[in-house]
C-alpha positions as CSV (number, residue, x, y, z in Angstrom):
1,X,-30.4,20.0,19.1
2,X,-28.8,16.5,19.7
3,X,-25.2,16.2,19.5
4,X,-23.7,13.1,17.9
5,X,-20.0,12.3,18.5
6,X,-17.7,14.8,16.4
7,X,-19.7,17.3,14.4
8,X,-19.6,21.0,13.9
9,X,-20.0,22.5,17.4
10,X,-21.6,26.1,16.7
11,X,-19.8,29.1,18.1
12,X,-22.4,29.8,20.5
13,X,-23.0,26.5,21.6
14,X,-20.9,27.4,25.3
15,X,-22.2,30.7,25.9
16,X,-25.8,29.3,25.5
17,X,-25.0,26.0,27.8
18,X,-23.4,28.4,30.8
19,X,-26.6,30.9,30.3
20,X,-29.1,28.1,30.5
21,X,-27.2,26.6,33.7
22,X,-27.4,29.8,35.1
23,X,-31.0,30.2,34.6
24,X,-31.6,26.7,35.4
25,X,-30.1,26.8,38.7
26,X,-31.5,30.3,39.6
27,X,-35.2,28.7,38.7
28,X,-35.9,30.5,35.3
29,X,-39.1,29.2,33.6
30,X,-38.4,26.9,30.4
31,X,-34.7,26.7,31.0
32,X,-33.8,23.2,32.4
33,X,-36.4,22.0,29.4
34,X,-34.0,24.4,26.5
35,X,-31.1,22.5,28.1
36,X,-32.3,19.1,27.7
37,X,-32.7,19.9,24.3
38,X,-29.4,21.5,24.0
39,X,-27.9,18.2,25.3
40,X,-30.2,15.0,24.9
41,X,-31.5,13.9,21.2
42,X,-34.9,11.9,23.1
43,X,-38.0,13.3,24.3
44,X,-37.5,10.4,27.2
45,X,-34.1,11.8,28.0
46,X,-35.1,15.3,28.1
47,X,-38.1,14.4,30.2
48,X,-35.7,12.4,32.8
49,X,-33.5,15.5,33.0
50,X,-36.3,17.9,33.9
51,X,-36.4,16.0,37.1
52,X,-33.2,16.8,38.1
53,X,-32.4,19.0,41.2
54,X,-31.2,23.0,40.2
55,X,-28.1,22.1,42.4
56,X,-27.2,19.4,40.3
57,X,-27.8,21.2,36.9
58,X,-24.4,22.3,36.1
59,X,-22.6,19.3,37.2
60,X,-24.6,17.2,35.4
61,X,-24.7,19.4,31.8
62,X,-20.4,19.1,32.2
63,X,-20.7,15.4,32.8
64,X,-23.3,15.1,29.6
65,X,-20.7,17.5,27.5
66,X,-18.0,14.7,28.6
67,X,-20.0,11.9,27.5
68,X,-21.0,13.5,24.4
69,X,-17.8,14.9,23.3
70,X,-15.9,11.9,24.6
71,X,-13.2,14.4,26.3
72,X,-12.5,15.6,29.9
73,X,-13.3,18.6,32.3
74,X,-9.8,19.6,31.8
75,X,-10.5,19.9,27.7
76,X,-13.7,21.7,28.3
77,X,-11.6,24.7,30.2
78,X,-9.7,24.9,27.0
79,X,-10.3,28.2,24.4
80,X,-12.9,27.6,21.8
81,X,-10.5,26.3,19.2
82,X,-8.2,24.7,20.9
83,X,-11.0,22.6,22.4
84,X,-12.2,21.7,18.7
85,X,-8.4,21.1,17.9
86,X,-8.7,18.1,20.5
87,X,-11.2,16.8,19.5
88,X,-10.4,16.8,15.7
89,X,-7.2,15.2,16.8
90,X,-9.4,12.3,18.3
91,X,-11.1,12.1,15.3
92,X,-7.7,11.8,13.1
93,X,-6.1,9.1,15.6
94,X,-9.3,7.4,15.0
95,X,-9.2,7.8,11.4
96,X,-5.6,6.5,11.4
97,X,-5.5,3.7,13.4
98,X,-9.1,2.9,14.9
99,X,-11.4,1.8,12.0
100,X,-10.9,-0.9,9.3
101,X,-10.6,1.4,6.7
102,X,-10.9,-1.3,3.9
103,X,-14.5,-2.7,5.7
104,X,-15.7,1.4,5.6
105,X,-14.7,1.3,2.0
106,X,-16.5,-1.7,1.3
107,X,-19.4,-0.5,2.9
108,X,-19.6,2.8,1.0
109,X,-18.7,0.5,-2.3
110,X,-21.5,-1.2,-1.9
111,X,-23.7,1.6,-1.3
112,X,-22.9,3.2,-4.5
113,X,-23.3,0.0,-6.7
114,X,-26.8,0.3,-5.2
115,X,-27.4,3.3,-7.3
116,X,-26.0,2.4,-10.3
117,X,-26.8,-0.6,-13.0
118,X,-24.6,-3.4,-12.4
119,X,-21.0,-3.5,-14.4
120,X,-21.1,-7.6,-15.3
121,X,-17.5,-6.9,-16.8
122,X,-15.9,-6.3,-13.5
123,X,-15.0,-8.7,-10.9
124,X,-18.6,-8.6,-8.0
125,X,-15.7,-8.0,-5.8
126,X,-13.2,-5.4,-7.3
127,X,-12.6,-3.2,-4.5
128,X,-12.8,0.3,-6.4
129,X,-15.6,1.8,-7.7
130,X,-15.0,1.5,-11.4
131,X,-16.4,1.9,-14.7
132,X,-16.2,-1.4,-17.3
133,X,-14.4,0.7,-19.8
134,X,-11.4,2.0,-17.2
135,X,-9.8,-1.4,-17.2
136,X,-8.0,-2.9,-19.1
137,X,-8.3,-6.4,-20.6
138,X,-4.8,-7.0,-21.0
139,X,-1.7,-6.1,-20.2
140,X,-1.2,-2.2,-21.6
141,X,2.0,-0.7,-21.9
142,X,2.7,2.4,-19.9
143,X,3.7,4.0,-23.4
144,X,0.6,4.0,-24.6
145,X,-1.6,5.9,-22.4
146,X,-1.9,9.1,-23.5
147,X,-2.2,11.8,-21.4
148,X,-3.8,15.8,-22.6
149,X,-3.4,18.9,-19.9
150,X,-6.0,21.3,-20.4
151,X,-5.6,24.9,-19.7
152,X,-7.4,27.7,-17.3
153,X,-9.4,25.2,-15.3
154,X,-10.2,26.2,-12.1
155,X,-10.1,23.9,-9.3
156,X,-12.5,23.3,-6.7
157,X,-13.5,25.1,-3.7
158,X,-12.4,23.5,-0.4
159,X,-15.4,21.3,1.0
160,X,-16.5,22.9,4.0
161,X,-17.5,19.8,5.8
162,X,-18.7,20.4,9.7
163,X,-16.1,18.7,11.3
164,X,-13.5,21.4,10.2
165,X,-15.8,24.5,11.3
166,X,-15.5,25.6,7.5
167,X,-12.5,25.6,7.3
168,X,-10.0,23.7,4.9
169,X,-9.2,20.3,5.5
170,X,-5.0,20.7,5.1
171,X,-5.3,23.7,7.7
172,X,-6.3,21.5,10.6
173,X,-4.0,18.5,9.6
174,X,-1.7,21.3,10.4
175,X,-3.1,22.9,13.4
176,X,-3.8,19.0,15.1
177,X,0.0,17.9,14.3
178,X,-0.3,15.0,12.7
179,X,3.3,14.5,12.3
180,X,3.6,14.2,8.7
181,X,4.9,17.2,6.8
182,X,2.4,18.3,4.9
183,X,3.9,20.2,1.3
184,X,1.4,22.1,-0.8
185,X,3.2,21.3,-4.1
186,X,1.9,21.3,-7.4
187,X,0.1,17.9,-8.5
188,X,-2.0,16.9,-11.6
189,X,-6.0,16.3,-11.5
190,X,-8.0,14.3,-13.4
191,X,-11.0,15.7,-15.4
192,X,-12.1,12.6,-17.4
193,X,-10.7,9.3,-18.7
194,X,-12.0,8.3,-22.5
195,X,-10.7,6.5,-25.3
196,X,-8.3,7.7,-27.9
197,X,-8.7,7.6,-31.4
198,X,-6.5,4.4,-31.5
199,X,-8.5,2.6,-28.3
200,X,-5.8,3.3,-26.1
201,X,-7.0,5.3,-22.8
202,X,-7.0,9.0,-22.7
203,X,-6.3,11.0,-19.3
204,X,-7.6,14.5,-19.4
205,X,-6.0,16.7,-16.9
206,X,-5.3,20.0,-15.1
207,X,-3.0,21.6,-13.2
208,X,-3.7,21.7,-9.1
209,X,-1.9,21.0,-6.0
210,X,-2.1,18.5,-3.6
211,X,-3.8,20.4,-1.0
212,X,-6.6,21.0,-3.4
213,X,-7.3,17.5,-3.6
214,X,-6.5,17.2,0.3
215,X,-9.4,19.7,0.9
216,X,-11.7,17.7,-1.4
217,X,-11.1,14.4,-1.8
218,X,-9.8,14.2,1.8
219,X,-12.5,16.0,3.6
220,X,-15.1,13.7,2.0
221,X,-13.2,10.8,3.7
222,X,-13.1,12.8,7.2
223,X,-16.7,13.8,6.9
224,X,-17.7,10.0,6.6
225,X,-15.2,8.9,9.5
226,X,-16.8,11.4,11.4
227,X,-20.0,10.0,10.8
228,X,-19.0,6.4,12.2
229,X,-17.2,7.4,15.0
230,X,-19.7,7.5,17.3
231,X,-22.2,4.6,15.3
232,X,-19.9,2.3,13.1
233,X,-23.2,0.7,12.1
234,X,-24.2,3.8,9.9
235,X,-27.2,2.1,7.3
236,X,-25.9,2.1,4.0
237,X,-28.6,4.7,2.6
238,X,-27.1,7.1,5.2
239,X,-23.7,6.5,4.4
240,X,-24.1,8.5,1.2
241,X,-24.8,11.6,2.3
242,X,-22.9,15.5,3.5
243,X,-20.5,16.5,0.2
244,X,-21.5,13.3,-1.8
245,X,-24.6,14.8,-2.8
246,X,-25.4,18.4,-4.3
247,X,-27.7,21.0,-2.7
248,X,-30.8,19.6,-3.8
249,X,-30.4,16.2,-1.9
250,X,-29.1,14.6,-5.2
251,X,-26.4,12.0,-5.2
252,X,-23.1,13.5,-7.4
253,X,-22.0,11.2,-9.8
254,X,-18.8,9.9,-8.3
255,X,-18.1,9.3,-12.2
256,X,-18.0,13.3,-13.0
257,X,-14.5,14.3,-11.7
258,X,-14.9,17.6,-12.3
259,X,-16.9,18.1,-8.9
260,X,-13.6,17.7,-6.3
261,X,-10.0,18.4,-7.0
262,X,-9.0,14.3,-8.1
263,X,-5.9,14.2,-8.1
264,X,-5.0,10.5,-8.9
265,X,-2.5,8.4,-7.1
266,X,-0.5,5.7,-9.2
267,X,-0.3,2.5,-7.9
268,X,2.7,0.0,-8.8
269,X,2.6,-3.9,-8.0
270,X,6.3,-4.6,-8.3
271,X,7.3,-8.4,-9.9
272,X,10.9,-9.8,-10.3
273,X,10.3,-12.8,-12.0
274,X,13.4,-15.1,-13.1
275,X,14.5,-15.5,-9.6
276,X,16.8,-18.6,-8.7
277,X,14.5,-22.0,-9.3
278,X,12.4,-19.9,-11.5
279,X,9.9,-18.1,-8.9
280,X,8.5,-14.9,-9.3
281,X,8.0,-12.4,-6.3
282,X,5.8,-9.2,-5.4
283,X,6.2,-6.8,-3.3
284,X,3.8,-5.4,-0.3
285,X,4.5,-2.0,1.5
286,X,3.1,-2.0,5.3
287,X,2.5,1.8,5.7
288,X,3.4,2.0,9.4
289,X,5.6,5.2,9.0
290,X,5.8,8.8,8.6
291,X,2.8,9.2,5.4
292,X,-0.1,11.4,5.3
293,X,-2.8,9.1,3.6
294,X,-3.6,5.5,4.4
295,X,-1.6,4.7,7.6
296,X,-1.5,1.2,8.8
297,X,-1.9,0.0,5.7
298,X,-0.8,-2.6,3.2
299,X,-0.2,-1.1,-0.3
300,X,1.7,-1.9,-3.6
301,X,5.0,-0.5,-4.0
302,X,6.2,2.1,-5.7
303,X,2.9,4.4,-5.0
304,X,2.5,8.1,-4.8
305,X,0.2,11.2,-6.3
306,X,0.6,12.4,-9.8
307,X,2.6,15.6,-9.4
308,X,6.0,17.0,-10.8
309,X,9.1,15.8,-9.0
310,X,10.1,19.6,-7.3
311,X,8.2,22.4,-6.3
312,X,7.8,23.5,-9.8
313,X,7.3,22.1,-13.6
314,X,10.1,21.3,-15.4
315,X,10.0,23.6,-18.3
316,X,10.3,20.8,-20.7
317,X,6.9,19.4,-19.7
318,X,8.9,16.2,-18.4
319,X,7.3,15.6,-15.5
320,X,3.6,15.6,-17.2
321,X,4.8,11.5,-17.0
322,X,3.2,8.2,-15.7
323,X,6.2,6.8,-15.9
324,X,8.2,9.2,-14.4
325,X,6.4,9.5,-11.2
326,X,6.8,5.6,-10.5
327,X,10.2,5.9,-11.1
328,X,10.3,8.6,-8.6
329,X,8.6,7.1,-6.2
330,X,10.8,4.0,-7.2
331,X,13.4,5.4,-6.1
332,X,12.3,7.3,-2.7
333,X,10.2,3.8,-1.7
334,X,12.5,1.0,-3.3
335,X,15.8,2.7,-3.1
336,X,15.4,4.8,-0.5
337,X,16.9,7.8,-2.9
338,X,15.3,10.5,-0.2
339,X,17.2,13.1,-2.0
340,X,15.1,13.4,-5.0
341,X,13.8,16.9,-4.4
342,X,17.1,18.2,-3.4
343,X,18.6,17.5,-6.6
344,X,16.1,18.8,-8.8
345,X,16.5,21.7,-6.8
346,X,20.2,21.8,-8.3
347,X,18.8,21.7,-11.7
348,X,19.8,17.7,-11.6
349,X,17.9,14.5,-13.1
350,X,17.7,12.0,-11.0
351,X,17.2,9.4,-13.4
352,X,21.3,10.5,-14.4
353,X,21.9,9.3,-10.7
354,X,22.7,6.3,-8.8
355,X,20.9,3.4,-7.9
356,X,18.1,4.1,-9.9
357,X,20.0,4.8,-13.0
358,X,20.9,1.6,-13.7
359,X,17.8,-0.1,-13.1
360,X,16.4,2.9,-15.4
361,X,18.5,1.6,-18.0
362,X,16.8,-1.6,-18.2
363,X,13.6,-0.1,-19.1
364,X,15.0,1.8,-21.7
365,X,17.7,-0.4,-23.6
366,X,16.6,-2.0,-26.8
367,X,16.2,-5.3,-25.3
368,X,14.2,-4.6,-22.3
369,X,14.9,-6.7,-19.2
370,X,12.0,-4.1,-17.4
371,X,8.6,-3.0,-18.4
372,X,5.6,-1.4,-16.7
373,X,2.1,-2.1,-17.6
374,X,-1.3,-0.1,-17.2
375,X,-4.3,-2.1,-16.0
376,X,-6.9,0.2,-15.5
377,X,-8.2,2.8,-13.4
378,X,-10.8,3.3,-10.5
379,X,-12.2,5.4,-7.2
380,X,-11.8,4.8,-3.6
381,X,-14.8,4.8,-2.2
382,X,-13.7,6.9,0.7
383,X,-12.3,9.6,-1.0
384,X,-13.6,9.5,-4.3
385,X,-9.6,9.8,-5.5
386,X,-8.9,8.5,-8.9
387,X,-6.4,5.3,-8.1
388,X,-4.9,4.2,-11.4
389,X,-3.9,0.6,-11.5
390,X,-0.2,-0.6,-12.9
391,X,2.6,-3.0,-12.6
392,X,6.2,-3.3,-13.1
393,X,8.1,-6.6,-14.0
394,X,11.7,-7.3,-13.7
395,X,13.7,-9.7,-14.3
396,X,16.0,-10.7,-11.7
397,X,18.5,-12.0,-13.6
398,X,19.6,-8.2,-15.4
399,X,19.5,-6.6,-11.6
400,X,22.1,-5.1,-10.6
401,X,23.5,-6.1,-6.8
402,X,25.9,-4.5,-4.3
403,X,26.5,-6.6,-1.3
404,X,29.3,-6.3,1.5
405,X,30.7,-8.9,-0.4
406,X,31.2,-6.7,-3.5
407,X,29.2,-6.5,-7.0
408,X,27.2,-8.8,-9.6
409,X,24.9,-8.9,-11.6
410,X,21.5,-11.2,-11.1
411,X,19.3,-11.7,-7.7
412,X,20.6,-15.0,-6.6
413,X,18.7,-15.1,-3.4
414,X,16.1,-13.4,-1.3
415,X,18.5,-11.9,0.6
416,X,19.6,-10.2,-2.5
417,X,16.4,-8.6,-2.8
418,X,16.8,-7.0,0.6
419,X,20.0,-5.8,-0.6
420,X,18.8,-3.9,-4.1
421,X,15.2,-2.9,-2.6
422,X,16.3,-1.8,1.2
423,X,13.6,-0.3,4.1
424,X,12.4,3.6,3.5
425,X,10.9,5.7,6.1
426,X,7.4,5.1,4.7
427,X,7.4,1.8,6.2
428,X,8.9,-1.6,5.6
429,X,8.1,-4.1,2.5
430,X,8.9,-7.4,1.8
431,X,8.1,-10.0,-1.2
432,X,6.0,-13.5,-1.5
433,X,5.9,-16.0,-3.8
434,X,3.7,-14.9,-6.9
435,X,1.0,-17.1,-7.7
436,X,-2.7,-16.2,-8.1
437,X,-4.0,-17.7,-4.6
438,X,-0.9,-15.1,-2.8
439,X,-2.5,-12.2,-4.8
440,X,-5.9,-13.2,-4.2
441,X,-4.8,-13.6,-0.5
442,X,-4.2,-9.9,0.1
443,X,-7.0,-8.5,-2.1
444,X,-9.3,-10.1,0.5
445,X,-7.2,-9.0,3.6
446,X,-8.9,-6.5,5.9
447,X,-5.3,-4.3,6.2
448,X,-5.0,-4.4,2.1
449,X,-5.9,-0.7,1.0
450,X,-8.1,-0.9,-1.7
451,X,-6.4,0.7,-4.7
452,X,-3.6,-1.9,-3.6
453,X,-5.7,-4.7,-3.8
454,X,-7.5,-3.6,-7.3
455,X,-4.1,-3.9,-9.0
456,X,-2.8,-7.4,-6.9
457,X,-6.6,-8.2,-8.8
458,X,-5.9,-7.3,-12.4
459,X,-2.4,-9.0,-11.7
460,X,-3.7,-12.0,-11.1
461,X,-5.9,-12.3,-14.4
462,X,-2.2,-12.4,-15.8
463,X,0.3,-14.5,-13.5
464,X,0.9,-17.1,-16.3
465,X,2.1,-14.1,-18.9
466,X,4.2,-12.1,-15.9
467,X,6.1,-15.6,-14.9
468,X,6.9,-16.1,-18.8
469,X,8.3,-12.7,-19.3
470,X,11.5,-12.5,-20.7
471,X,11.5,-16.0,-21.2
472,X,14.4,-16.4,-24.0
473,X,12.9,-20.1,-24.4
């Protein structure tokens, strides 16, 4: 069997290379021939190792192992699993920092539109795989998407992709030490998205946990780094393949989210419009910190997965909330209010605390000075992961600022937005000048993660309406 960069090694894959190097060296009919085979996916290769001398047999197998496995003599000494640990390891740094990961999504994008009739609603270049009827044609508020948990729904199986030997995708992010904490708390997954009876859309759910969606949704996107790892230029008709397709060879309708644990993530493009002069401003997050999905990326902010604030429910069913889960990740991202978990571990709110109370209040006063808006939904084509799509808008006159200086009220400067939405140890953000060509800008940037760049999209279908918001002309 050929070997190909980082697949499923099989448990007796050692003990039959060291037998057949024995047997090799000590002469044994047919057993430098079963080693090519073992190590070379050619007929011409294995033909140019039959030639080799017995005394060079083993040398050479180790030196093929190297090549194959990109990895050292050193690594091959290592135990069973804590040689595939290594190598998995590669595979994540890879994954993290040495592959476009917008270009792979594009690529596996346009591989699935090949399957499917074309949407002529949607943009020829919207960067998520997307149904017509998940966006929206204007701007929806928040308040109106409904949202309907149903009960005793099982979720998925972990994917047992080869790369993991089986075994669940969270267990080796732990075993490779990623450096990102990994918590297993509970999260919300996504079994459909329909129409109400008043138009509005409809969000079916179930209760999970994020590493169900990790062991799903995630493995599918380590599977298919696997894959290119070793041959980036992967044919599109191959790129479709492993846990993307059912037993019989059939392709799973990415469409059907009752296949993999989709939990979705909420996506936020953040506008304070009303500045000084009259400019509006967005904010981009550069992931370059501590987060366990989509490193070295450039995302909207607030983002983060559907999921309760703490390690359990509220009782009141609060946290089954859109909007509560952008304020909290508001507050971590924007604020930097890391202390979010710890106080609903006291039994506190921390919408009652300080900063983001008083922005809070601006959402919720009878005049708002804040609103967030739903624009639609779609799937990354890596992951298959439900991304919905929405934006806040603020105006930058009602903001609250604390400076060295001391207190007031209204963003007079840039430098006052630095002061109100500070660094977090996610990465760094910073704002640009809204205007549709600045949008458009980063949706075609190779760094721009694709559920960021689906929302900068929708936004920019509606930069006339966001720059006149709260307008009291």
């Amino acid at each position: 069997m050929g070997l190909n960069g980082l697949v499923g090694v099989p448990k007796d894959f050692f003990a039959k290379l060291e037998r057949l190097c024995k047997e090799g060296m000590a002469g044994a009919p047919g057993s430098i021939t079963e080693l090519g085979k073992l190590l070379f996916p050619t007929p011409h290769q294995i033909h140019k190792w039959k030639d080799m001398p017995p005394r060079s047999i083993k040398a050479g197998a180790h030196a093929r192992i190297c090549t194959l496995f990109e990895t050292s003599p050193e690594q091959l000494a290592l135990p069973y699993r804590d040689f595939l640990v290594a190598r998995t390891r590669r595979l994540l740094t890879y994954k993290a920092s040495g592959w476009n990961r917008r270009a792979m999504a594009n690529g596996l994008l346009a591989a699935y539109r090949g399957t499917a009739p074309a949407e002529p609603e949607l943009p020829e270049d919207f960067p998520l795989l997307a149904r017509a009827a998940w966006i929206e044609p204007g701007l929806r508020d928040i308040g109106t998407v409904a949202l309907r948990k149903e009960a005793r729904v099982r979720p998925v199986a972990p994917f047992a992709v080869p790369v993991f030997q089986g075994e669940p995708h969270h267990a080796w992010l732990g075993a490779v030490g990623s450096g990102v904490p990994l918590d297993n708390r509970p999260a919300y997954r996504l079994l459909g998205l329909e129409r109400a009876g008043d138009g509005g859309p409809l969000l079916r759910c179930a209760d999970a946990n994020y590493f169900n969606m990790l062991d799903t949704c995630g493995a599918l996107e380590v599977e298919f780094a696997a894959q290119h790892y070793r041959n980036p230029a992967v044919p599109a008709a191959l790129e479709l393949c492993g846990k993307r397709r059912d037993a019989t060879g059939q392709l799973k309708d990415p469409f059907d989210l009752r296949w993999r644990n989709a939990v979705p993530g909420i996506n936020t493009l953040l506008v304070v419009n009303h500045m000084p002069g009259g400019e509006s401003r967005f904010f981009v997050h550069d992931r370059t910190g501590k987060v366990a999905e989509a490193a070295g990326t450039l995302h909207v902010v607030p983002a983060g997965t559907f999921q309760p604030d703490g390690l359990t429910e509220h009782p009141s069913g609060r946290d089954f909330s859109l909007e509560r889960t952008i304020w909290r990740e508001f507050a971590e991202e924007l604020l930097g209010q890391k202390s979010v978990e710890e106080l609903v571990l006291h039994g506190k709110d921390f919408l009652a605390e300080a900063p983001v109370r008083d922005l809070h209040a601006l959402w919720t006063r009878p005049k708002p000075a804040l609103r967030i808006f739903y624009l639609g939904c779609g799937l990354d084509p890596l992951t298959l992961k439900p991304e919905l799509l929405c934006m806040m808008v603020v105006d930058a006159r009602e903001i609250p600022v604390s400076t060295p200086a001391g207190p007031h009220l209204g963003i007079r400067d840039v430098d006052d937005l630095k002061h109100v939405f500070g660094a977090n140890w996610e990465g760094k953000h910073d704002s640009c000048a809204l205007s549709e060509k600045e949008l458009l800008r980063f949706v075609r940037g190779d760094r721009t993660l694709a559920a960021g760049a689906a929302a900068m999209q929708l936004a920019a279908r509606h930069v006339d309406a966001i720059q006149d918001m709260f307008d009291d002309g």
